[in-house]
Backbone and ligand atoms as CSV (ligand in chain L), in Angstrom:
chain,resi,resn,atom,element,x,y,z
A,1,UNK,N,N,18.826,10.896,-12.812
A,1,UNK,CA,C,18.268,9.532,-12.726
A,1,UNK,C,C,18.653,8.900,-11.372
A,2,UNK,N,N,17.442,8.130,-10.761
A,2,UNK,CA,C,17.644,7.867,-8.965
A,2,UNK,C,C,18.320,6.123,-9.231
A,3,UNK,N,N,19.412,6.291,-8.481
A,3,UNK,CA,C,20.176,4.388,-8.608
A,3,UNK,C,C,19.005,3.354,-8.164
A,4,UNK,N,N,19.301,2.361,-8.389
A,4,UNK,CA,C,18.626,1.379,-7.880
A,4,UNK,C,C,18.654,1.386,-6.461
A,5,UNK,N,N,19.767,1.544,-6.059
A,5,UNK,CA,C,19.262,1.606,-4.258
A,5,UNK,C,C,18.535,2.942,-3.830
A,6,UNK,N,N,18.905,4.145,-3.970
A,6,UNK,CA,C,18.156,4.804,-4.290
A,6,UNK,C,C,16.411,5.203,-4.538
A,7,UNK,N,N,16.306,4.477,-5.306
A,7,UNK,CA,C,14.960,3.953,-5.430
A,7,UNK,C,C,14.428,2.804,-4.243
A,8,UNK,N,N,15.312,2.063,-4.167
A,8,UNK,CA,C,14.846,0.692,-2.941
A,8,UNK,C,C,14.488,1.864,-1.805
A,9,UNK,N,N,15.167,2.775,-1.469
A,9,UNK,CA,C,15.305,3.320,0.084
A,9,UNK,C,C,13.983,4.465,-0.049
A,10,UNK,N,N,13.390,4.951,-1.299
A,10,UNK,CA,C,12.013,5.357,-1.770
A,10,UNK,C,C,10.887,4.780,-1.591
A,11,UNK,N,N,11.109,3.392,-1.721
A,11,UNK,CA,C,10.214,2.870,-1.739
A,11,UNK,C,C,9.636,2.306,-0.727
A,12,UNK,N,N,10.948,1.872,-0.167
A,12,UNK,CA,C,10.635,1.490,1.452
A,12,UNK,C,C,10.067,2.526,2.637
A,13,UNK,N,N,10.346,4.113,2.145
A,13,UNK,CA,C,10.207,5.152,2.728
A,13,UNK,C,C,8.453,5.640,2.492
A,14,UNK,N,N,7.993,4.996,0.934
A,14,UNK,CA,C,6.400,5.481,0.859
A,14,UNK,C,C,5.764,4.101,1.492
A,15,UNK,N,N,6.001,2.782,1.791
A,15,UNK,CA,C,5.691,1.745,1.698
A,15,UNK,C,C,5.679,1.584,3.407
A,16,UNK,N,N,6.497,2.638,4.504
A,16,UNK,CA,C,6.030,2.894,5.647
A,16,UNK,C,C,5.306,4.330,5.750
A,17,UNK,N,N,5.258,5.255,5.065
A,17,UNK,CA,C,4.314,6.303,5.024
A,17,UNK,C,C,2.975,5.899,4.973
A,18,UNK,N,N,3.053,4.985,3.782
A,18,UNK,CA,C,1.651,5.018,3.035
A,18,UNK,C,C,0.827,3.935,4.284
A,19,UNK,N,N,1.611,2.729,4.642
A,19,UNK,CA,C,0.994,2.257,5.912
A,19,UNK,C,C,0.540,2.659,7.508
A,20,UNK,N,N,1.571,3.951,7.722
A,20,UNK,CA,C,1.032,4.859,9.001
A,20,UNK,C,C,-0.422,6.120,8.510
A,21,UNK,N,N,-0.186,6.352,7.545
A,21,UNK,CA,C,-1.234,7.006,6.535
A,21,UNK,C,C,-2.884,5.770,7.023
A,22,UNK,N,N,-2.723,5.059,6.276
A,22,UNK,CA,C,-3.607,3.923,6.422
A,22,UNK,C,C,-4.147,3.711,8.163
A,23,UNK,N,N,-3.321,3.464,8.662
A,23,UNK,CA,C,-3.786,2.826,9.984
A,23,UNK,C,C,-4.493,4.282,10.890
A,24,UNK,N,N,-3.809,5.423,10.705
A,24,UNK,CA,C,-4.145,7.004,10.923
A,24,UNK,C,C,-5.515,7.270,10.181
A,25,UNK,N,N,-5.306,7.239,9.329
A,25,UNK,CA,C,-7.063,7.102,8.737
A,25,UNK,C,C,-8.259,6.568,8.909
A,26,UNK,N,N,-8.001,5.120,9.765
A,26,UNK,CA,C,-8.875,4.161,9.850
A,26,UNK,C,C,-9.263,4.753,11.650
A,27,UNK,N,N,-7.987,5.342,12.078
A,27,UNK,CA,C,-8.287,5.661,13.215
A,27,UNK,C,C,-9.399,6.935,13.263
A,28,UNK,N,N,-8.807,7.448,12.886
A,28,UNK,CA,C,-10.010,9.035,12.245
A,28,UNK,C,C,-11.273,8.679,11.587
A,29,UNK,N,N,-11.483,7.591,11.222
A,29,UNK,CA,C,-12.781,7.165,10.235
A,29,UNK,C,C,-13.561,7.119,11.446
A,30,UNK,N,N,-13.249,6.466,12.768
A,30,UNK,CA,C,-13.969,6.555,13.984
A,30,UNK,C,C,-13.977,7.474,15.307
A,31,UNK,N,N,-13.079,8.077,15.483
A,31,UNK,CA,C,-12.853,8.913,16.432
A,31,UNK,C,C,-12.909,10.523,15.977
A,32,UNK,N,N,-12.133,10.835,14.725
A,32,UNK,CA,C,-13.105,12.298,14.560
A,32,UNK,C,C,-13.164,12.394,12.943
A,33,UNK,N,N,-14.125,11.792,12.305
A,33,UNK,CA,C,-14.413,11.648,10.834
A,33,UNK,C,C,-14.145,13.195,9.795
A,34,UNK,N,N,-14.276,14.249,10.419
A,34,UNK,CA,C,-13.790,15.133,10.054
A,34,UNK,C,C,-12.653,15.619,9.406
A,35,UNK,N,N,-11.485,15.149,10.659
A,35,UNK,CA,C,-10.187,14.743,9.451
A,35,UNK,C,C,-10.360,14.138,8.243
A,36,UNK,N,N,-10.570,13.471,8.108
A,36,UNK,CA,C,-10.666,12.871,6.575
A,36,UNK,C,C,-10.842,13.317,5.670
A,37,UNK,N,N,-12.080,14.621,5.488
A,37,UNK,CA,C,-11.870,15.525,4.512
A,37,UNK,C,C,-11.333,16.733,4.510
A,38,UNK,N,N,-10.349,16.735,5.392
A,38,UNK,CA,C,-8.720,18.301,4.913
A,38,UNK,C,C,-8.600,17.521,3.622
A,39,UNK,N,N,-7.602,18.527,3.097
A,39,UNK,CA,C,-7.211,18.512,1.888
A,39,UNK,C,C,-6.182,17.359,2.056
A,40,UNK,N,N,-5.218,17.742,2.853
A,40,UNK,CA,C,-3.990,17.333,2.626
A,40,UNK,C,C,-4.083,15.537,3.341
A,41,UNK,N,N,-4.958,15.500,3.564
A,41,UNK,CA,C,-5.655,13.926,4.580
A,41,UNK,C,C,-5.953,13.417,3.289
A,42,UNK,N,N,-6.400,13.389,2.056
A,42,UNK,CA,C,-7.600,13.163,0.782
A,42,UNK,C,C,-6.074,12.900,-0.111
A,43,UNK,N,N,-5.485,14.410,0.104
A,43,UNK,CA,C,-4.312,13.819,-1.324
A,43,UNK,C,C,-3.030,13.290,-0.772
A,44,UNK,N,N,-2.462,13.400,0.144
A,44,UNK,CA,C,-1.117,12.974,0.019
A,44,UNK,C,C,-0.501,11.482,0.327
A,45,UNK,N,N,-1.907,10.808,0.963
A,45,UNK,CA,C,-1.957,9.032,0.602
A,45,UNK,C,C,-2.169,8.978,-0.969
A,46,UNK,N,N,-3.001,9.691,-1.586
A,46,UNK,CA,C,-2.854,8.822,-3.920
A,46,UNK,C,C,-1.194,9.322,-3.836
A,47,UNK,N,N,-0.733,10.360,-3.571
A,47,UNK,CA,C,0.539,11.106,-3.939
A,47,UNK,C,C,1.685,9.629,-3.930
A,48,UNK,N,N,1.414,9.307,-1.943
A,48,UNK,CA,C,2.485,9.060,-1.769
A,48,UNK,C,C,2.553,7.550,-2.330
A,49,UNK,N,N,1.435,6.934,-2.574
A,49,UNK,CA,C,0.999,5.552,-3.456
A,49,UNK,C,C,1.322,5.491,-4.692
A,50,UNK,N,N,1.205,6.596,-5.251
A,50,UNK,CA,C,1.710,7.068,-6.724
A,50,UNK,C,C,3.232,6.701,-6.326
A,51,UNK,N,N,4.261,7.238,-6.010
A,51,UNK,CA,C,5.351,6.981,-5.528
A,51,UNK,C,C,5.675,6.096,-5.558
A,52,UNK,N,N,4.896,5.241,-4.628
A,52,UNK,CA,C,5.428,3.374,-4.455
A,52,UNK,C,C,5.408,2.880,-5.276
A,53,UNK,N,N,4.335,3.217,-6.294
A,53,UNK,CA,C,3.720,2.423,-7.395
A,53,UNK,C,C,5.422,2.794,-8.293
A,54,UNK,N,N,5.312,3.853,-8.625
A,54,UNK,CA,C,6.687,4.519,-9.654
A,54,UNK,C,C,7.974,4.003,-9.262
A,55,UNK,N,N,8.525,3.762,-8.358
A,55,UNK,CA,C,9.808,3.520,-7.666
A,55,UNK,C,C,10.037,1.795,-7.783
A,56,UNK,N,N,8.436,1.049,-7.872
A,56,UNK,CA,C,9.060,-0.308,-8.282
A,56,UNK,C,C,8.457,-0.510,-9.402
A,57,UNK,N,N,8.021,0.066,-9.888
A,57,UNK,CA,C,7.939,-0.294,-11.512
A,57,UNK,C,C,9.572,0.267,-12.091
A,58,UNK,N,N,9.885,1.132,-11.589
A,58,UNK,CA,C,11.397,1.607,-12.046
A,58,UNK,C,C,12.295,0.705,-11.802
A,59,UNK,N,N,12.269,0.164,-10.079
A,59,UNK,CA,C,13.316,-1.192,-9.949
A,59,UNK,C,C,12.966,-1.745,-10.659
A,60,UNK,N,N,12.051,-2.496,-11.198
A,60,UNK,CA,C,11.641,-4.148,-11.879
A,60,UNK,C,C,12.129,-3.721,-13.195
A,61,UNK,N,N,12.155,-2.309,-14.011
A,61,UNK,CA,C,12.562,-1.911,-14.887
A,61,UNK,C,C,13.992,-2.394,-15.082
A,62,UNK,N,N,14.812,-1.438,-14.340
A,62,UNK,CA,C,16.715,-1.347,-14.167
A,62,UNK,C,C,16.767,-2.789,-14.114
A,63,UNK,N,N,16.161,-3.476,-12.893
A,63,UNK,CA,C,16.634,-5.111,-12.847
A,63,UNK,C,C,15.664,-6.029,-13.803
A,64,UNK,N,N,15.514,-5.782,-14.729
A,64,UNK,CA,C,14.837,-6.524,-15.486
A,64,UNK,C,C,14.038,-7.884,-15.406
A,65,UNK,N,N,13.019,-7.444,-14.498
A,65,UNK,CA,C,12.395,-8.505,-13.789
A,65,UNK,C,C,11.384,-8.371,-14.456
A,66,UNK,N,N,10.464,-9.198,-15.259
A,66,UNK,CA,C,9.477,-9.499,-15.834
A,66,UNK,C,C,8.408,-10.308,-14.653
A,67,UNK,N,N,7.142,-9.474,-14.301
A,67,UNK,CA,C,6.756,-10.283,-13.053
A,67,UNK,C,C,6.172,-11.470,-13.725
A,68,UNK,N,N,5.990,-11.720,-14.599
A,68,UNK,CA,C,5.133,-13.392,-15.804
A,68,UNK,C,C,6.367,-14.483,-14.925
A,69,UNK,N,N,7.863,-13.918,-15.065
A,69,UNK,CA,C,8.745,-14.828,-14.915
A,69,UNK,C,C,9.097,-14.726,-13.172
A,70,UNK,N,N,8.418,-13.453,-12.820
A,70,UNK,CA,C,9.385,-13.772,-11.355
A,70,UNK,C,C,7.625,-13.859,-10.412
A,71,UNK,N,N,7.424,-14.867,-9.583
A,71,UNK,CA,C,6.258,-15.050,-8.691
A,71,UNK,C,C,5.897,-14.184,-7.784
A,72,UNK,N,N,6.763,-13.908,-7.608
A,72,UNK,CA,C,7.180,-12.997,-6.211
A,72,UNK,C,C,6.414,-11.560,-6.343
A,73,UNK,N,N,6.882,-11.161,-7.779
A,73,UNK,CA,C,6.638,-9.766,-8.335
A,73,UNK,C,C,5.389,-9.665,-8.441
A,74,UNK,N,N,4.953,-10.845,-9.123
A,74,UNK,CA,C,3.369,-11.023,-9.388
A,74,UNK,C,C,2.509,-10.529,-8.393
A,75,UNK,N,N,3.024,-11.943,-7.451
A,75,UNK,CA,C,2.052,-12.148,-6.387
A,75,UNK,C,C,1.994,-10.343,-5.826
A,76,UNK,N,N,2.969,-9.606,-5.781
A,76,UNK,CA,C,3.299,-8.336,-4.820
A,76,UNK,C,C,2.287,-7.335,-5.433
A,77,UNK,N,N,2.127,-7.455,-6.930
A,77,UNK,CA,C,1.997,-6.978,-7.639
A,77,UNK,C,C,-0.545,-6.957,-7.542
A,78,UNK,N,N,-0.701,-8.156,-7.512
A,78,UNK,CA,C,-1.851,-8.745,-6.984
A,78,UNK,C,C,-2.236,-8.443,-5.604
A,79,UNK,N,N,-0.948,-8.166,-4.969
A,79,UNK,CA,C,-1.279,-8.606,-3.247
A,79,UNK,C,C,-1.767,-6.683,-3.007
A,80,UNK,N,N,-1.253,-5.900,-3.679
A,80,UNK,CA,C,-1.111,-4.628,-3.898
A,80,UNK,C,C,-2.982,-4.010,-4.203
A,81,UNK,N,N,-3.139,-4.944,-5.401
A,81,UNK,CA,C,-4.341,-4.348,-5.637
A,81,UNK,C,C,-5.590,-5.061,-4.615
A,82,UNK,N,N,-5.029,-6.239,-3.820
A,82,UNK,CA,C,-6.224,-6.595,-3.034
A,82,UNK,C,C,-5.996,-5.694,-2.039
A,83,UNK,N,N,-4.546,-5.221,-1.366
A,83,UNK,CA,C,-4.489,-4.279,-0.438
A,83,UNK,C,C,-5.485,-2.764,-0.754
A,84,UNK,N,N,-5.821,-2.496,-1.848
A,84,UNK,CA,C,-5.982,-1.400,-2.147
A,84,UNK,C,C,-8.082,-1.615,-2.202
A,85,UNK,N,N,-8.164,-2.648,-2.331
A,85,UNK,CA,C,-9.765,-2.800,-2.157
A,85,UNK,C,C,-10.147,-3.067,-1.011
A,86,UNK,N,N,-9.552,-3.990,0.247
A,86,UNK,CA,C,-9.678,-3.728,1.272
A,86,UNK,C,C,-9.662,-2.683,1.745
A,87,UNK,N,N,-8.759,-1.777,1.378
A,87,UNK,CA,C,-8.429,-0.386,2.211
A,87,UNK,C,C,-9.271,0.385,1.872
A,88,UNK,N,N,-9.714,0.513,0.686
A,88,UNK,CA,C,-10.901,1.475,0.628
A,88,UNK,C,C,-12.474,0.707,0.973
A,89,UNK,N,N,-12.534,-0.142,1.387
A,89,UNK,CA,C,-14.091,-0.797,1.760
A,89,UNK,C,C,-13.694,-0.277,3.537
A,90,UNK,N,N,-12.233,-0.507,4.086
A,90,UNK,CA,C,-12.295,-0.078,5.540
A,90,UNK,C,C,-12.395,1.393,5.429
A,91,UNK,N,N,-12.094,1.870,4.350
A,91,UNK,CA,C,-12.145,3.335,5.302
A,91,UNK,C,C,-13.797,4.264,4.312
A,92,UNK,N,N,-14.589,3.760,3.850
A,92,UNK,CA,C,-15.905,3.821,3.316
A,92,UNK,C,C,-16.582,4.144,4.402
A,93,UNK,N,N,-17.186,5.335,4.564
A,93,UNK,CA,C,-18.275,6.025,5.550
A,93,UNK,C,C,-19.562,5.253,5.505
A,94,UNK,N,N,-19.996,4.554,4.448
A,94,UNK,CA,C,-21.456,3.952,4.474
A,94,UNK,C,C,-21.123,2.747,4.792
A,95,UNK,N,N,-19.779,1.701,4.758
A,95,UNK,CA,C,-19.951,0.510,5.399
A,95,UNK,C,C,-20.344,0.429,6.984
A,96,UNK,N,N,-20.819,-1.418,7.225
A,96,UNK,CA,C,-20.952,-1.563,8.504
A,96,UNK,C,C,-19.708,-1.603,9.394
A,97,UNK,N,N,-19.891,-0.998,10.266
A,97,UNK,CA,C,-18.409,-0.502,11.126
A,97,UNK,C,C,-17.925,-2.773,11.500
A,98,UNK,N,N,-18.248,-3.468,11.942
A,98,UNK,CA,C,-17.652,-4.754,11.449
A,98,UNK,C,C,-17.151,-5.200,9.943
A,99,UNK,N,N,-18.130,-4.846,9.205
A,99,UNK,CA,C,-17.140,-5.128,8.280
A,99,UNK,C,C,-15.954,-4.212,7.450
A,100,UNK,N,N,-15.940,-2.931,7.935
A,100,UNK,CA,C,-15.262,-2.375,7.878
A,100,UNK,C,C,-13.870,-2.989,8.840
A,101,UNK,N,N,-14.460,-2.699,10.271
A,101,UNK,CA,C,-13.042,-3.870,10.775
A,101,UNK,C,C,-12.789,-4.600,9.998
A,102,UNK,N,N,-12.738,-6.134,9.512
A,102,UNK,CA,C,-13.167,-6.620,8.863
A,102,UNK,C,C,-12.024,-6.357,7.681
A,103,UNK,N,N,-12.607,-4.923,7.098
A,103,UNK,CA,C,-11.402,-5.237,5.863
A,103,UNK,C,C,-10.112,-4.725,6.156
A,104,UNK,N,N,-10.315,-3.917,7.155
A,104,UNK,CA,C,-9.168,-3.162,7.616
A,104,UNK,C,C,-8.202,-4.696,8.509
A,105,UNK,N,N,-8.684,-5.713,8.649
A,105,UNK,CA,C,-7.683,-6.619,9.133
A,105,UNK,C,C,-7.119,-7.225,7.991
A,106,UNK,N,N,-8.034,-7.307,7.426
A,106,UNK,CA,C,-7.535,-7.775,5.593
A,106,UNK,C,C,-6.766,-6.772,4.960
A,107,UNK,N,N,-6.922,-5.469,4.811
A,107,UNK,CA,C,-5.955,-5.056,4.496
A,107,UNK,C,C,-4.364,-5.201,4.701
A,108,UNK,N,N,-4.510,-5.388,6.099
A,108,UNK,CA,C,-3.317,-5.618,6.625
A,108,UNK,C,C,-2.510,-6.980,6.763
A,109,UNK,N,N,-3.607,-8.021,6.476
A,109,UNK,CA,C,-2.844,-9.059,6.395
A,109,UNK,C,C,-2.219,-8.885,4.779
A,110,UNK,N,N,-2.776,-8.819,4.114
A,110,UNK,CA,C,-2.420,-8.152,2.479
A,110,UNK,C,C,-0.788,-7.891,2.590
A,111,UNK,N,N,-0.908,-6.754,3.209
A,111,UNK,CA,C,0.603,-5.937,3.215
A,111,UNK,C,C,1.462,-6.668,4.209
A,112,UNK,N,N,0.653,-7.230,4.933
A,112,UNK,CA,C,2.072,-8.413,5.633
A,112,UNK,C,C,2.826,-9.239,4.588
A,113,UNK,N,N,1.956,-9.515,3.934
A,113,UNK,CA,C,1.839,-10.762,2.563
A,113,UNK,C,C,3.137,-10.040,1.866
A,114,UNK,N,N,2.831,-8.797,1.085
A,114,UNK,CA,C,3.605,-8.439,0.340
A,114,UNK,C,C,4.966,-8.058,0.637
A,115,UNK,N,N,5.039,-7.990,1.913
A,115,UNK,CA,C,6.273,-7.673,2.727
A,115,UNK,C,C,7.181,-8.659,2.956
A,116,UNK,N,N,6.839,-9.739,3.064
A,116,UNK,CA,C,7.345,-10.891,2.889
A,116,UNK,C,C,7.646,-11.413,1.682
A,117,UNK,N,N,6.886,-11.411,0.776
A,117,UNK,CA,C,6.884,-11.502,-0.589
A,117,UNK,C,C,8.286,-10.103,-1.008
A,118,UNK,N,N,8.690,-9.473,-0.339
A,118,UNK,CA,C,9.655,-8.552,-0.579
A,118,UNK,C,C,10.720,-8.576,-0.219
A,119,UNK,N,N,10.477,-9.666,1.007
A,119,UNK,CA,C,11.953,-9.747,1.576
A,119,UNK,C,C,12.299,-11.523,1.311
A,120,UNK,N,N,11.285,-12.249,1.435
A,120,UNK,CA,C,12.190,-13.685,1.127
A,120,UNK,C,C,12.035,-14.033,-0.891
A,121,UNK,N,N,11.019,-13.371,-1.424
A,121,UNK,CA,C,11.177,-13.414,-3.035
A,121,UNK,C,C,10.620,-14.795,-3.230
A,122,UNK,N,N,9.859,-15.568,-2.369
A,122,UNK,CA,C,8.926,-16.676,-2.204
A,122,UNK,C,C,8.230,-16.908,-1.489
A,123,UNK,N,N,7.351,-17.679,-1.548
A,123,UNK,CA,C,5.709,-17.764,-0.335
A,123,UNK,C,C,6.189,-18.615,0.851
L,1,LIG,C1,C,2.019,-2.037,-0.515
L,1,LIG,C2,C,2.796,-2.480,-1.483
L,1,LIG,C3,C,4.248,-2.827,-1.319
L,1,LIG,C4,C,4.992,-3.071,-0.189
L,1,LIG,C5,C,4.523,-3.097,1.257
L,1,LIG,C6,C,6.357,-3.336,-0.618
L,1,LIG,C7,C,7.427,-3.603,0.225
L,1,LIG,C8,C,8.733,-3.717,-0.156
L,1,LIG,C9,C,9.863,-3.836,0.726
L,1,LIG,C10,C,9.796,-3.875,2.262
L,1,LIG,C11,C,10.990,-3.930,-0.052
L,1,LIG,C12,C,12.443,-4.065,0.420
L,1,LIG,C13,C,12.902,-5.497,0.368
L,1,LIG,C14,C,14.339,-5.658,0.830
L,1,LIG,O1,O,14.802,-4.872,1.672
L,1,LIG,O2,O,15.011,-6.575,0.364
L,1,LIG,C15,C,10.567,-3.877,-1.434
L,1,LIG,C16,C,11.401,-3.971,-2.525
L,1,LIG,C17,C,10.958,-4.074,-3.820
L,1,LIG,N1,N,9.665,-3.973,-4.274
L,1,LIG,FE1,FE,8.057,-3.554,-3.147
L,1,LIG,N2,N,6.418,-3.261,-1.991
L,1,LIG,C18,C,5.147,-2.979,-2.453
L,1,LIG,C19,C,4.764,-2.865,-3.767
L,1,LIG,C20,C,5.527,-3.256,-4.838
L,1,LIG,C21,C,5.037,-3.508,-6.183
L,1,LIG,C22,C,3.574,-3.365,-6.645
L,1,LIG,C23,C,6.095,-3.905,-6.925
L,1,LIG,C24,C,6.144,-4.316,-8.366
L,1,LIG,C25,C,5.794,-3.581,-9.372
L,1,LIG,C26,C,7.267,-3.870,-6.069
L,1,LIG,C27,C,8.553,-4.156,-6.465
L,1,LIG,C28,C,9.670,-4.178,-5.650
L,1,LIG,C29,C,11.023,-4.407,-6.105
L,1,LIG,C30,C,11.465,-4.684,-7.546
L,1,LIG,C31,C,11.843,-4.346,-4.945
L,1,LIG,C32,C,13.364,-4.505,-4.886
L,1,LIG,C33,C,13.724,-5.919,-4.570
L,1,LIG,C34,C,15.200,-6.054,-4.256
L,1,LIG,O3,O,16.022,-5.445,-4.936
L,1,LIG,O4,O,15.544,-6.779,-3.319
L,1,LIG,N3,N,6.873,-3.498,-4.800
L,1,LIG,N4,N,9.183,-3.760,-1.474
């Protein structure tokens, strides 16, 4: 069983993967679209998201944080799944390459959001 810090230093570890993943992808969506469908380009962003996802549902577990009661969690928790619809409308082969920019800035303001939301535990 992984400690709570343990897990923190997991999470923080898929939570900069999964964002160089992201920004690497968006770069390849325009410069050589090809990458995108290797294998290992397709699975090891769900993998390493799977991860993030597991490692703080496990903290909020051990520290018994109910996100109803904590805002923070919520909001991270929300800010997560808008990150995750932006990110796939930016990196969508049939969108318009603006609005693809577009979400790909939104994506990222998203995960600024939640990052903050991670480190001060208020808006
Ligand atoms: C893209 C999504 C996410 C990002 C960028 C992110 C980012 C971070 C960062 C940077 C920390 C470390 C904070 C510190 O050093 O004090 C952290 C901790 C944590 N995150 Fe996330 N996180 C994400 C998703 C989530 C989700 C969805 C949940 C809730 C289910 C969550 C729950 C937690 C918890 C419980 C901690 C530990 C807080 C503490 O002990 O101080 N995270 N997150």
């Amino acid at each position: 069983m992984l400690s709570y810090t343990a897990l923190k230093h997991l999470h923080i570890a898929c939570v900069v993967i999964s964002l160089s993943l992201f920004i690497l992808r968006f770069y390849w969506s325009f410069s050589s679209p090809q990458q995108l469908q290797k294998k290992w380009v397709r699975v090891l962003p769900h993998s390493v998201d799977t991860v993030l996802l597991i490692s703080a549902i496990s903290m909020a577990w051990i520290a018994g944080l109910n996100p109803l009661d904590h805002f923070w969690l919520l909001g991270k928790i929300m800010g997560l799944l808008a990150y995750i619809v932006f990110g796939y409308i930016a990196l969508k082969s049939v969108g318009s390459q603006r609005g693809r920019i577009l979400a790909f800035i939104g994506a990222l303001f998203w995960f600024a959001l939640i990052v903050h939301l991670a480190l001060n535990k208020s808006l």
